[in-house]
C-alpha positions as a Python dict, from the first residue, in 0.01 Angstrom:
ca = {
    (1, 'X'): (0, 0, 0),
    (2, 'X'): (347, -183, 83),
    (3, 'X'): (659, 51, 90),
    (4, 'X'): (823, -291, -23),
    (5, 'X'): (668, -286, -355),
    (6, 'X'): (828, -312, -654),
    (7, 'X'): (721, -7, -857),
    (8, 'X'): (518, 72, -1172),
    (9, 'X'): (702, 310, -1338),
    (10, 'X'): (418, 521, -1341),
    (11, 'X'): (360, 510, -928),
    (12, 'X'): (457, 839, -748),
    (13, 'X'): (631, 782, -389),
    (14, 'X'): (590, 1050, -182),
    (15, 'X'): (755, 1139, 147),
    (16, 'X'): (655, 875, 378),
    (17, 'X'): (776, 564, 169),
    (18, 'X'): (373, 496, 54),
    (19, 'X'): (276, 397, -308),
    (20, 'X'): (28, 584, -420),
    (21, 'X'): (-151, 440, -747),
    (22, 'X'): (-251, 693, -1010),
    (23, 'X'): (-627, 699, -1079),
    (24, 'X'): (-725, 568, -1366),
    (25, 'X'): (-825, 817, -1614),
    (26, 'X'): (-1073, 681, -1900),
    (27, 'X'): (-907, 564, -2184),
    (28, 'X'): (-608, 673, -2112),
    (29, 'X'): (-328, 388, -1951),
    (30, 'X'): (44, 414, -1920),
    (31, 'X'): (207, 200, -2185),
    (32, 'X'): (498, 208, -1924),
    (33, 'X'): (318, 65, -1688),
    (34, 'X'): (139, -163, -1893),
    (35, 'X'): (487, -297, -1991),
    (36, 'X'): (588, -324, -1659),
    (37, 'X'): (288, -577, -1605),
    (38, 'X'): (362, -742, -1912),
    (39, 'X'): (772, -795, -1798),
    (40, 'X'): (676, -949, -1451),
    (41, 'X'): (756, -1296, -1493),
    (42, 'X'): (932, -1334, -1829),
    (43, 'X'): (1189, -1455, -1607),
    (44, 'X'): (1215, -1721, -1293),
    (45, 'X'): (1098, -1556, -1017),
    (46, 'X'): (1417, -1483, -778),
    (47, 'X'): (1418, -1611, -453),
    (48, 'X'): (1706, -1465, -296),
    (49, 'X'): (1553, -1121, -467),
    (50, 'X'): (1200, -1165, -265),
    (51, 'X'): (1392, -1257, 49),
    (52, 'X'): (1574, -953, 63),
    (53, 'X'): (1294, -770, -24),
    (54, 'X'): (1044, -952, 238),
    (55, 'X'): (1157, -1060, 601),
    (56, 'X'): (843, -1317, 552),
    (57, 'X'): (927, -1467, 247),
    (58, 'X'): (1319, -1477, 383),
    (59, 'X'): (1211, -1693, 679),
    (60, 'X'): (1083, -2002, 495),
    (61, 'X'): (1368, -1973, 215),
    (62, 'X'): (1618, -2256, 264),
    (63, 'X'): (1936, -2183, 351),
    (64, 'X'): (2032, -2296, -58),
    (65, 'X'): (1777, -2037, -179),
    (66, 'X'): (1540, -2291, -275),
    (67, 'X'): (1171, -2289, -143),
    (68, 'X'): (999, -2590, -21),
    (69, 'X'): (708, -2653, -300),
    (70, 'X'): (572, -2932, -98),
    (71, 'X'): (478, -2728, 201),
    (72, 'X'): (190, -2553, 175),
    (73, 'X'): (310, -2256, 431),
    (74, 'X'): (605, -2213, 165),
    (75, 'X'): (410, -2186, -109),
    (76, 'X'): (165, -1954, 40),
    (77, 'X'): (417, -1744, 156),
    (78, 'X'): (562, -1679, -179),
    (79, 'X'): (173, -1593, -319),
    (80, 'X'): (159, -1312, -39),
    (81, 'X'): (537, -1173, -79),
    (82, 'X'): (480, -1173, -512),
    (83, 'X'): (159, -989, -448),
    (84, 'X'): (266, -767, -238),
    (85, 'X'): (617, -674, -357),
    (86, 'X'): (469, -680, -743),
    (87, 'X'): (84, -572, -725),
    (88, 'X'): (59, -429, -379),
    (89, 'X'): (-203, -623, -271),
    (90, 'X'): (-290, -858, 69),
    (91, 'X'): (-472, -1185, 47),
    (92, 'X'): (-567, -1410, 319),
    (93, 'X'): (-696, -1809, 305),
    (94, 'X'): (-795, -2056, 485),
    (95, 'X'): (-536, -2318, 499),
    (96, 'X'): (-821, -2609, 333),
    (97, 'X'): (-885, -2392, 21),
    (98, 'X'): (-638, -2346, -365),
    (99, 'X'): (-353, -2106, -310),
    (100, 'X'): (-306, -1944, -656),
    (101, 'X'): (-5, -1914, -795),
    (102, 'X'): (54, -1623, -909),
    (103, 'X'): (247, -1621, -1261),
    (104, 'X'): (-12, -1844, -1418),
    (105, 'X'): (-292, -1624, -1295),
    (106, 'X'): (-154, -1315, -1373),
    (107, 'X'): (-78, -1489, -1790),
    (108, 'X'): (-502, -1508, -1795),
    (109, 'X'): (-508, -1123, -1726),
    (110, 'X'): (-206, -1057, -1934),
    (111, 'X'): (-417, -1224, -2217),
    (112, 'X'): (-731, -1080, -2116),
    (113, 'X'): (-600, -746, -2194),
    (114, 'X'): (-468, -857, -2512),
    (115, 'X'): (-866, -984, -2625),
    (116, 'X'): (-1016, -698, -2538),
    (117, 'X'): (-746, -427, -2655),
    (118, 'X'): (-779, -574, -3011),
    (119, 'X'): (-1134, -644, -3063),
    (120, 'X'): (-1199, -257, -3021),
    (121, 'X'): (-1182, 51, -3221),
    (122, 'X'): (-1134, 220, -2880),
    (123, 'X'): (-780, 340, -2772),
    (124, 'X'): (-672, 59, -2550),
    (125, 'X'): (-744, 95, -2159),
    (126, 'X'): (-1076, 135, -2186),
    (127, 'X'): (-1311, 91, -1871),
    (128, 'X'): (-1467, -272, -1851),
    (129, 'X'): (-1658, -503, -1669),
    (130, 'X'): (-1607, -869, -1647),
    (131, 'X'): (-1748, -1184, -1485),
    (132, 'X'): (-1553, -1410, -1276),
    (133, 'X'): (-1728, -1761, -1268),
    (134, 'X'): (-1598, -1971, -924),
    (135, 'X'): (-1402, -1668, -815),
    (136, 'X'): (-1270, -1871, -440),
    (137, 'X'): (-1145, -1752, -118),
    (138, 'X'): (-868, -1527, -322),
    (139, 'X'): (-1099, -1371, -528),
    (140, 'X'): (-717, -1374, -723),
    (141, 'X'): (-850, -1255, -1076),
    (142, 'X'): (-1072, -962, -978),
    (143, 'X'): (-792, -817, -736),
    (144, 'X'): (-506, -870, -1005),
    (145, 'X'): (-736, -711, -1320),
    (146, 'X'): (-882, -437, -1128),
    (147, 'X'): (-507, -326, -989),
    (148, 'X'): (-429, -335, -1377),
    (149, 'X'): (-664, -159, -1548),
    (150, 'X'): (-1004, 39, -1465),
    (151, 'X'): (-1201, -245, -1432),
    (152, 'X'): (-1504, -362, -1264),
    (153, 'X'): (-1584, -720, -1188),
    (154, 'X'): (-1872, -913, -1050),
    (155, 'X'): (-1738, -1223, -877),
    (156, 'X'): (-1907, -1555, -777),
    (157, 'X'): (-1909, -1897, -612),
    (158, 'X'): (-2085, -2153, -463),
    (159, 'X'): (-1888, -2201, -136),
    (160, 'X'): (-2013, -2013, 167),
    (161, 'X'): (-1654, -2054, 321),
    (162, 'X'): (-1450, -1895, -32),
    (163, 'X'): (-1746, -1623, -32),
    (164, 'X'): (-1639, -1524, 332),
    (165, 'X'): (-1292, -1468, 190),
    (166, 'X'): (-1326, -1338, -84),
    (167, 'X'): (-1522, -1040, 17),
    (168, 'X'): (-1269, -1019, 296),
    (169, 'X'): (-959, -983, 47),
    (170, 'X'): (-1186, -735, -140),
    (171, 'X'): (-1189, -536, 150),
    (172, 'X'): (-852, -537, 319),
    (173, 'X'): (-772, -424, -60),
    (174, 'X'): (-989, -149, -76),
    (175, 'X'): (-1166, -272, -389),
    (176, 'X'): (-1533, -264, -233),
    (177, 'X'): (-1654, -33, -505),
    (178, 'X'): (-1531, -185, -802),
    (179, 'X'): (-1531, -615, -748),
    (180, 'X'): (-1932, -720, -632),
    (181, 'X'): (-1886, -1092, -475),
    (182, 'X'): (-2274, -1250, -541),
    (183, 'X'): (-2335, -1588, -424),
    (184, 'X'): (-2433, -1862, -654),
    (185, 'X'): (-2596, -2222, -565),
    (186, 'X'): (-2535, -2547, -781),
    (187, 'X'): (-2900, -2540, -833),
    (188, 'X'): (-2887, -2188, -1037),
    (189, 'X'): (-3016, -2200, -1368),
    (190, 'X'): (-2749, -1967, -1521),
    (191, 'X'): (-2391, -1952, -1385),
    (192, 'X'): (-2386, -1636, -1497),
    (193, 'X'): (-2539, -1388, -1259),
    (194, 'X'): (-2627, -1126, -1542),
    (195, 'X'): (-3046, -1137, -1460),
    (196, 'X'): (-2955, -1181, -1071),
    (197, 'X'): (-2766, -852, -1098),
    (198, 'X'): (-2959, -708, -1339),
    (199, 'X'): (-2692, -575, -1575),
    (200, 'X'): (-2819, -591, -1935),
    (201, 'X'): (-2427, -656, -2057),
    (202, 'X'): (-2048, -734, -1965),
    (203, 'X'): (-1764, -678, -2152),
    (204, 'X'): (-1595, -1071, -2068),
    (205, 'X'): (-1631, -1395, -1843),
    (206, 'X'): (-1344, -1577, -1694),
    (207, 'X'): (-1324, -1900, -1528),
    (208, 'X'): (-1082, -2120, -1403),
    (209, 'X'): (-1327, -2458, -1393),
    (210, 'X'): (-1238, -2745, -1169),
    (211, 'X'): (-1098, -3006, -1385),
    (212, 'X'): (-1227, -3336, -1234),
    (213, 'X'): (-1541, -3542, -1277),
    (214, 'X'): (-1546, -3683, -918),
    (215, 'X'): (-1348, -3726, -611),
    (216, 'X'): (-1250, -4083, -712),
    (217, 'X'): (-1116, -3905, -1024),
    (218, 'X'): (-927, -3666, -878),
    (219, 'X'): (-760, -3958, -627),
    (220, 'X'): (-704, -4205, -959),
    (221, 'X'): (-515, -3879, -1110),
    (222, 'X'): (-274, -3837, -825),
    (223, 'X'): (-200, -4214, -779),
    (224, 'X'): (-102, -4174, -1192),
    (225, 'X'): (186, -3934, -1095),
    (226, 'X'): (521, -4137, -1080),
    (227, 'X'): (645, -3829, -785),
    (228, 'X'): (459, -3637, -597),
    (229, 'X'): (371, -3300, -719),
    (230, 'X'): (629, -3034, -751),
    (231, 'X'): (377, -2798, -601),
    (232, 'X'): (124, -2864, -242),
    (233, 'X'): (-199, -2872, -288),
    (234, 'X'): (-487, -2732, -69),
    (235, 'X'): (-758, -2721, -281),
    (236, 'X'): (-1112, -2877, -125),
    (237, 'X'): (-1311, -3094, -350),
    (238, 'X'): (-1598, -2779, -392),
    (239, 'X'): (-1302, -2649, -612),
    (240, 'X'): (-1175, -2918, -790),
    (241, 'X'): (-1434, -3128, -886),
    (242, 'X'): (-1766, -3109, -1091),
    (243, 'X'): (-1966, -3350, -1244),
    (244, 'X'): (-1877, -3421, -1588),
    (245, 'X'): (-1543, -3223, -1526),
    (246, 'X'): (-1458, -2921, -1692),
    (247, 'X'): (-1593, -3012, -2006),
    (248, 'X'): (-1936, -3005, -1904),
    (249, 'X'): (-1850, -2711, -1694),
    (250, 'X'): (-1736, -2534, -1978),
    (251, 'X'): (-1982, -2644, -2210),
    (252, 'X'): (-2264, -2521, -2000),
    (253, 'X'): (-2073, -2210, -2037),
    (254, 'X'): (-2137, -2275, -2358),
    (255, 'X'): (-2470, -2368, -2398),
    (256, 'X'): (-2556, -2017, -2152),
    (257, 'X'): (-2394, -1840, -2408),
    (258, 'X'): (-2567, -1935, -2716),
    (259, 'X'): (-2864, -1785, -2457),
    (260, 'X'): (-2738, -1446, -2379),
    (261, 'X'): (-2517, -1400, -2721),
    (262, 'X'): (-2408, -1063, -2750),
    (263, 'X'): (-2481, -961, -2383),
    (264, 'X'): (-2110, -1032, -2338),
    (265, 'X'): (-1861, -976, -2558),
    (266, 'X'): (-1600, -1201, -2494),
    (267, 'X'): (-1640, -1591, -2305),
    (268, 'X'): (-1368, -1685, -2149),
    (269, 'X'): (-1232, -1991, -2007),
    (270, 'X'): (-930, -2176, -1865),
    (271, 'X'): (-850, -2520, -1909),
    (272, 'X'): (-633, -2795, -1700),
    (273, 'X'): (-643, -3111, -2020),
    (274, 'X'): (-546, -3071, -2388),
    (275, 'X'): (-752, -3307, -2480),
    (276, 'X'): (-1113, -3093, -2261),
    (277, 'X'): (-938, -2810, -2511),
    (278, 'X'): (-969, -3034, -2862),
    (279, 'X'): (-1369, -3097, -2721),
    (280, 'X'): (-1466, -2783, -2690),
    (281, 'X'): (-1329, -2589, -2955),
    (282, 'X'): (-1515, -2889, -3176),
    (283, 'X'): (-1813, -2773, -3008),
    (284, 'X'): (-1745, -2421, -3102),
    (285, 'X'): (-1731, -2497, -3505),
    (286, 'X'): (-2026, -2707, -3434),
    (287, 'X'): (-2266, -2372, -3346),
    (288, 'X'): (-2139, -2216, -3621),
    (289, 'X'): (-1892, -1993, -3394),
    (290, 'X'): (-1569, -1857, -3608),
    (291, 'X'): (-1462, -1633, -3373),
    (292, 'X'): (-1282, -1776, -3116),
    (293, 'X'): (-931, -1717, -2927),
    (294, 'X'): (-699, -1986, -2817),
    (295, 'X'): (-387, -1957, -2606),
    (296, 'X'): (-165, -2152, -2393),
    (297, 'X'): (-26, -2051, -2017),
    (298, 'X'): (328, -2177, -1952),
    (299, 'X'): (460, -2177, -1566),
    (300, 'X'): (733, -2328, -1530),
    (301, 'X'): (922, -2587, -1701),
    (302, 'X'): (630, -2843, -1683),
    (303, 'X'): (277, -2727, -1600),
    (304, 'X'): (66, -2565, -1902),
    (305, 'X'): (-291, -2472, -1852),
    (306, 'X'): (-519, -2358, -2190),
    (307, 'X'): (-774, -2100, -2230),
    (308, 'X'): (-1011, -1970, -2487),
    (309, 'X'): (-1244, -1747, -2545),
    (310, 'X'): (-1522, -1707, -2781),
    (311, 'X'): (-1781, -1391, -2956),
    (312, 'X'): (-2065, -1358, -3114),
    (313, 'X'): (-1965, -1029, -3203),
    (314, 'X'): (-1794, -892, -3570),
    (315, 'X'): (-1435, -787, -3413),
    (316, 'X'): (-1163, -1002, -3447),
    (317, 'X'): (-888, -997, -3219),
    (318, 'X'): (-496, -1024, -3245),
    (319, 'X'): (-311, -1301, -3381),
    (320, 'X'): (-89, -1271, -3042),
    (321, 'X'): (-459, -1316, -2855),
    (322, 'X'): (-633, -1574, -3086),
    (323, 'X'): (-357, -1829, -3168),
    (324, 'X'): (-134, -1810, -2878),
    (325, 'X'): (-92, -2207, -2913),
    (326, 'X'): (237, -2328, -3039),
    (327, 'X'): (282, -2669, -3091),
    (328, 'X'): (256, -2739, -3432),
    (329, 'X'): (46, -3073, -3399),
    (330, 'X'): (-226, -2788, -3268),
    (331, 'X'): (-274, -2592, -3530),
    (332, 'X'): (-600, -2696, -3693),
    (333, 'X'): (-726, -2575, -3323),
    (334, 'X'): (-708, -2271, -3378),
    (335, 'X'): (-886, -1974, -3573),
    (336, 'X'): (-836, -1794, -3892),
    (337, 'X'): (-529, -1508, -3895),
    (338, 'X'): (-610, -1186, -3859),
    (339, 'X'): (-259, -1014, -3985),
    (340, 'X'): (-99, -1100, -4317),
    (341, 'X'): (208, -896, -4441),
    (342, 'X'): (201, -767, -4770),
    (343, 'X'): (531, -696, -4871),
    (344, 'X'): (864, -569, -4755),
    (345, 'X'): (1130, -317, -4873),
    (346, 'X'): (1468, -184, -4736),
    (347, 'X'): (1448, 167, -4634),
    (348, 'X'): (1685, 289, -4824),
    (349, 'X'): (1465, 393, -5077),
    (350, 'X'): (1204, 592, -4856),
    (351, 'X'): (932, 525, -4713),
    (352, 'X'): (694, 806, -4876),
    (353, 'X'): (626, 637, -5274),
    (354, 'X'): (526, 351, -5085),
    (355, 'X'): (288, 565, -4810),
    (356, 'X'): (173, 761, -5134),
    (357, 'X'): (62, 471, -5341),
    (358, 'X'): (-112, 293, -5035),
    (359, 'X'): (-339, 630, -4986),
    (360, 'X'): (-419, 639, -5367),
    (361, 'X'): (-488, 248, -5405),
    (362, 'X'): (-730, 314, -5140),
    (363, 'X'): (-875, 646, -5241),
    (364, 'X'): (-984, 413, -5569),
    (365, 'X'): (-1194, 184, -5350),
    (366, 'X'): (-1552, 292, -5257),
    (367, 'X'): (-1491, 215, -4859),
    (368, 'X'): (-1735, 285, -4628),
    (369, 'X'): (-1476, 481, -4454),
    (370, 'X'): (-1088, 556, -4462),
    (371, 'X'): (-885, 734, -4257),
    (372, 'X'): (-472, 758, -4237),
    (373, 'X'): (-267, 823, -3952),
    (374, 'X'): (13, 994, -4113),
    (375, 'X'): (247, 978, -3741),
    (376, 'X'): (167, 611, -3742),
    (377, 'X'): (201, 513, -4077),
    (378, 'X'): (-141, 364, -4058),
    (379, 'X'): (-489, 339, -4207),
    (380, 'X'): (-812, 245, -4055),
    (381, 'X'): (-1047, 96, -4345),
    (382, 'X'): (-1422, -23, -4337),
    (383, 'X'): (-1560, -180, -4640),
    (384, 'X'): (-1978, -289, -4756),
    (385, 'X'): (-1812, -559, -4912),
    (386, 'X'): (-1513, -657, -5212),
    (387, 'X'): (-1497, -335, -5373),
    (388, 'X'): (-1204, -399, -5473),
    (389, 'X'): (-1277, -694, -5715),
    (390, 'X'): (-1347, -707, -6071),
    (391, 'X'): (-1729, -865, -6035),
    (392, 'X'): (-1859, -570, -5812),
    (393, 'X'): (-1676, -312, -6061),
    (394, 'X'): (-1867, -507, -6342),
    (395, 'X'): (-2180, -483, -6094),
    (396, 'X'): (-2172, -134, -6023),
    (397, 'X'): (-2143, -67, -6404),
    (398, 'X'): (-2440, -234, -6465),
    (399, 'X'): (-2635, -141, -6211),
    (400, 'X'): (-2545, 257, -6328),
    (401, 'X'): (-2629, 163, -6682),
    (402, 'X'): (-3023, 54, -6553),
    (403, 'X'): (-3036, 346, -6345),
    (404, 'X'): (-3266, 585, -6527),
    (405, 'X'): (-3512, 716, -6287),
    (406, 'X'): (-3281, 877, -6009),
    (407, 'X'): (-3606, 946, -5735),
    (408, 'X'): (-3542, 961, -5406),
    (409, 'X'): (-3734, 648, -5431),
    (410, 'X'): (-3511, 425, -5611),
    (411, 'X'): (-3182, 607, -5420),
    (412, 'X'): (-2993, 517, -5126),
    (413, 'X'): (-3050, 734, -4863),
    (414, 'X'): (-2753, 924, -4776),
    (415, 'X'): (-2787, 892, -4369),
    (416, 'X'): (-2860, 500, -4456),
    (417, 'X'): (-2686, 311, -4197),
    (418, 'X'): (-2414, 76, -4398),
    (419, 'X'): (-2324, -234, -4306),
    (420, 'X'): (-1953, -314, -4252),
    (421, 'X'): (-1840, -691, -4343),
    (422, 'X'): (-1492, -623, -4321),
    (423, 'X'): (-1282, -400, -4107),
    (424, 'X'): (-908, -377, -4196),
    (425, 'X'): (-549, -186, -4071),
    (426, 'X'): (-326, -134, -4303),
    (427, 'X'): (59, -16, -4221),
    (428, 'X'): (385, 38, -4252),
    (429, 'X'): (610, -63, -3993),
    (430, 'X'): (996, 16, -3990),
    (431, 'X'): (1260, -177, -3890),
    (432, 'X'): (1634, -133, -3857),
    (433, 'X'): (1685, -213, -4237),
    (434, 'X'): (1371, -254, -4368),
    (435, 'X'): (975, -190, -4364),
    (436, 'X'): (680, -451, -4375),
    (437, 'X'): (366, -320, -4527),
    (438, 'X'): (109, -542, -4310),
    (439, 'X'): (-278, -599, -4315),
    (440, 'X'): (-462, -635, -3993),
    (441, 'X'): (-839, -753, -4030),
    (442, 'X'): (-1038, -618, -3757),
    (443, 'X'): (-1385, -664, -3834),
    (444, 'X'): (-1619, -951, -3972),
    (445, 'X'): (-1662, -1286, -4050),
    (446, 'X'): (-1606, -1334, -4376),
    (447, 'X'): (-1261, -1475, -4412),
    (448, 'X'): (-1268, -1503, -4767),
    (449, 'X'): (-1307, -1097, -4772),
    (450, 'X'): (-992, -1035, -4578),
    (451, 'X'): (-794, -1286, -4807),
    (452, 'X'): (-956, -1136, -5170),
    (453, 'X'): (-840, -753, -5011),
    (454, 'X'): (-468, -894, -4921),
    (455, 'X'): (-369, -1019, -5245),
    (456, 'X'): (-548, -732, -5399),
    (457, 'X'): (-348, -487, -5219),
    (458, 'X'): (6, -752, -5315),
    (459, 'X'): (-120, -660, -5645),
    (460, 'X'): (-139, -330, -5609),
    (461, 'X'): (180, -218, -5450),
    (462, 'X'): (417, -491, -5644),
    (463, 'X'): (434, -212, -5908),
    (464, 'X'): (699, 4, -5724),
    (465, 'X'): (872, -291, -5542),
}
């Protein structure tokens, strides 16, 4: 590792300058250095910081501390200095192939972590494997996520030359054990490799899909561009085009994993158009898929790039994860809430009435399991289905009024497995003046259920507001 780097809090530098990097234990990551991931480039990226930092990166820097965008040198430079200094990693391409930048790259990973932290009952860290669909000669998402976290990725593409590489910057990293670079052809019948490699499942997919339909697409798109791009370009056709653009790229995604289902939890992909976004999440709604992320990546002052991501599974991930979109004109994109707060109260008058009446409103309920965290003023609920309203109390009384004959026939079986249609968190967080009761739905599909339980629980607590 680079002496140079800029430090995880959690790193240990010993004697000699070198970084070592922690192993990862299971289930158990640093929320220091998570948050030192998450901080990296909330800002503009400093310039005349990297230069004094890297004699490589000072070199190409103009003498105004501006860097040339339109060279590609330049702009390579500044992917190797950023991933050294910040992730301590080495990359090498071939001057005809994308350089990735680095921010926008490191935002899918960033979100990545925010999926699959929420859609778990798991502490967050877990160990995971994911696919990377058209990984190139950077092989940029594997390296970044498996420097993050303990994952595992299996990594493809179609291009003999970006294979090459890619296996090569797996190496110099010393990464061989954890990212698997498998060769695809166009001819495949799956792009994903899950039969080839014979893994029965994956925890996610990622992609970054070439946008363009054709070369002659690509070249009408850059004669559209009053200037010339802010940023060189070095990307070869293999990586930027596809027929049918990323729509079809995406959608065969798509269509693969209406195949495979739950043999991956979470579908992932990035897109370059708005409008390739607006398709596909119509084609979504149109299988019948509710749950489904959406987010937006930002770099820069002008360039935006979309991604979403897609289950067939019953957890629901964060609002932060699922509508990370924020224009306003976008909304009807994306997918139901998942958080809701309840009420609010200053803290003046305690937090405890309000903890106790939350445990005994839910004591009341017949859940199929409840358990508070009295250090985090939380509670973990898992509920058959509306307990809570008037109709199944009504049911339930009938249902013990016909119920004569109690046989081991006609009664439930205690070890019967029960089916959970809607997970929930519900907690009390405090502020500098005040605490928000909020409710966090975390498992199922049924809307309506996590709605009905909300303004239940409103009801509820109102009395000592």
């Amino acid at each position: 590792m680079d002496s140079n780097k800029r430090k995880a809090p959690d790193e240990v530098v010993v004697a000699s300058g070198e970084i070592i990097h922690r192993d990862f234990p299971e289930s158990d990551i640093s929320s220091v250095r998570d948050s030192y991931y998450a901080n990296l480039y909330t800002k503009e990226v400093d310039f005349r910081g990297l230069s004094k930092q890297d004699a490589e990166f000072a070199a190409i820097l103009k003498g105004n501390g501006q860097l040339d965008f339109s060279d590609p040198a330049a702009v390579l430079q500044l992917t190797k200095t950023l991933l050294k200094l910040d992730f301590g990693l080495k990359i090498e391409l071939p001057g005809d192939r994308l350089c990735p930048p680095i921010p926008n790259r490191h935002n899918y990973i960033l979100w990545l972590k925010e999926l699959m932290d929420t859609t778990s009952y798991s502490e967050p860290g877990r160990k995971l494997r994911g696919i990377d669909i058209g990984t190139g000669a950077s092989c940029i998402y594997p390296l970044l996520g498996a420097t993050q976290r303990p994952w595992c990725f299996i990594a493809t593409d179609v291009d003999p030359e970006s294979l090459d590489y890619a296996r090569r910057n797996v190496a110099i990293n010393g990464l061989e054990d954890r990212i698997q670079i498998v060769a695809k052809t166009k001819d495949d019948a799956y792009l994903l490799p899950l039969n080839d490699c014979i893994v029965d499942k994956v925890d996610f997919t990622m992609s970054n899909p070439p946008f363009y339909e054709s070369e002659a697409d690509l070249a009408r798109s850059a004669k559209k561009k009053a200037r010339p791009p802010n940023s060189a370009c070095t990307g070869a056709p293999v990586e930027m085009v596809v027929e049918g653009g990323e729509v079809a790229f995406v959608g065969r995604l798509l269509q693969e994993s209406l195949h495979f289902r739950d043999r991956v939890q979470w579908y992932t992909s990035m897109f370059g158009k708005l409008p390739s976004l607006h398709n596909f999440i119509e084609k979504l709604r149109q299988n019948g898929i509710d749950n489904y992320a959406v987010t937006e990546f930002v770099q820069g002052k002008k360039t935006k790039r979309w991604a979403v991501g897609w289950s067939f599974g019953d957890m629901r991930p964060s609002d932060k994860a699922a509508r990370g979109v924020k224009a306003t004109t976008w909304r009807s994109l994306l997918p139901c809430a998942t958080w809701v707060e309840i009420c609010s109260f200053s803290i003046d008058r305690g937090v405890s009435p309000m903890v106790q009446r939350i445990t005994a409103v839910m004591a009341s309920l017949e859940l199929i399991s409840w358990v508070w965290e009295t250090e985090k003023l939380q509670g973990i609920g898992r509920a058959r289905e509306n307990v809570w309203s008037r109709a199944w109390r009504r049911k339930k009384k009938q249902q013990e009024q016909l119920l004569i004959d109690d046989t081991a026939s006609t009664r439930r079986p205690e070890d019967a497995e029960e089916v959970c249609k809607l997970g929930f968190l519900l907690s009390v967080r405090i502020s500098r003046s005040e605490a928000t009761v909020g409710l966090r739905w975390l498992e199922g599909h049924h809307n309506g259920l996590f709605e009905s339980l909300s303004g239940y629980i409103k009801s509820q607590l109102s009395s000592i507001l």
